[in-house]
C-alpha positions, 0 to 999 in steps of 0.5 A, a space after each residue: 500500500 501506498 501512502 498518498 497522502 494530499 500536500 498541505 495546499 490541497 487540503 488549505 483550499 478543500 478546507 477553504 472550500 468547505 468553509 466558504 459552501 458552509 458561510 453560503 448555507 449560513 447566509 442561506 438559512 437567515 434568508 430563510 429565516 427573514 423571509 419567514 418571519 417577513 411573511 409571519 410564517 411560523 418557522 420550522 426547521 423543515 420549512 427552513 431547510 427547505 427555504 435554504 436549499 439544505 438538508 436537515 441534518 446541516 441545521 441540526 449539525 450545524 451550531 450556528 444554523 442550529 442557534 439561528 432556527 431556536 432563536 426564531 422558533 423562541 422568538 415566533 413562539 414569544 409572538 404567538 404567545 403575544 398574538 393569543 395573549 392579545 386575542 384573549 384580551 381582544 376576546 374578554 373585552 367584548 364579552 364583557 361588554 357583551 355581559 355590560 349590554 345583558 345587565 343592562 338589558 336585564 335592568 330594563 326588563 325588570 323595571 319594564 316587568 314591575 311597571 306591568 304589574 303595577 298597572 296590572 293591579 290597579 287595573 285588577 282593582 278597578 274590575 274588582 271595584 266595578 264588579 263591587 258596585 253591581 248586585 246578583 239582582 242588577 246583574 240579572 236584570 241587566 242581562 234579562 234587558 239585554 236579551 230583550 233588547 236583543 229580540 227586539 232589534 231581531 223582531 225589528 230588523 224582520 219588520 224592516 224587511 218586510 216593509 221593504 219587500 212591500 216598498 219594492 212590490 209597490 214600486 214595481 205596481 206603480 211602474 207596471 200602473 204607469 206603463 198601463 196609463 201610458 198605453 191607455 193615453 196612448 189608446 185615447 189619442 190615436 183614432 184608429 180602432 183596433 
């Protein structure tokens, strides 16, 4: 076996170039990381792997890779504690107003409630004042006069009737009695025998 072993400039350059694939990866992966978070994305490490152009095992191996996608996972993590946190307080405002609107409402609706009874009761005593001032013997005459009253308007509205089918037989014996004198005017005047 030989020994081949690479001169110390080969191995300066592959090192130089290894370090230069590395810094473009880095660079690479903040620009993953900006355009996340520019577009409110939430970070992963596939997502930003993925953005980056590079394998997930560079990000986990890397270290500075690795402390770059933490901070941004803690950092979105923090926003998104911050958003719930807002959206909370967002959230329990309205209900409390919600809750301020219903008390509100529910005090108009007892006093509106009171109020209706009030007048319910004094109209209650009124009837009762009313049915007070009237005796079982008023009340039957009243009622016995009413169903008097009542045959009457019936026995009337039949008188009615009759009297103007008579108005309207009379009316048509006139017309009838009018025509006939008409025909016998007519009779007296033309000299012609018939």
């Amino acid at each position: 076996m030989t020994n081949t072993r690479v001169p110390e400039p080969r191995t300066a350059a592959a090192l130089n170039a290894r370090r230069r694939t590395t810094q473009a990866a880095l660079k690479r992966v903040h620009d993953a990381l900006t355009q996340l978070k520019r577009e409110k994305a939430q970070p992963s490490v596939a997502a930003v792997a993925r953005r980056a152009g590079v394998s997930r095992t560079f990000v986990y191996d890397n270290s500075e890779a690795r402390a770059a996608v933490s901070a941004a996972l803690a950092q979105a993590g923090e926003q998104r504690v911050q958003l719930l946190t807002d959206q909370d307080a967002e959230r329990e405002a309205t209900w409390r107003e919600r809750a301020l609107n219903a008390e509100d409402a529910l005090k108009a609706a007892h006093t509106e409630i009171t109020t209706q009874r009030t007048r319910i009761a004094e109209l209650l005593g009124q009837v009762r004042d009313l049915e007070a001032e009237w005796t079982q013997e008023a009340i039957v005459r009243i009622t016995t006069e009413n169903t008097t009253l009542r045959q009457r308007v019936r026995q009337l509205t039949t008188e009615n009737r009759t009297l103007d089918e008579r108005l309207q037989a009379a009316r048509s014996n006139v017309r009838f009695q009018d025509r006939r004198i008409a025909d016998l005017e007519a009779q007296l005047t033309d000299p012609t025998p018939r």
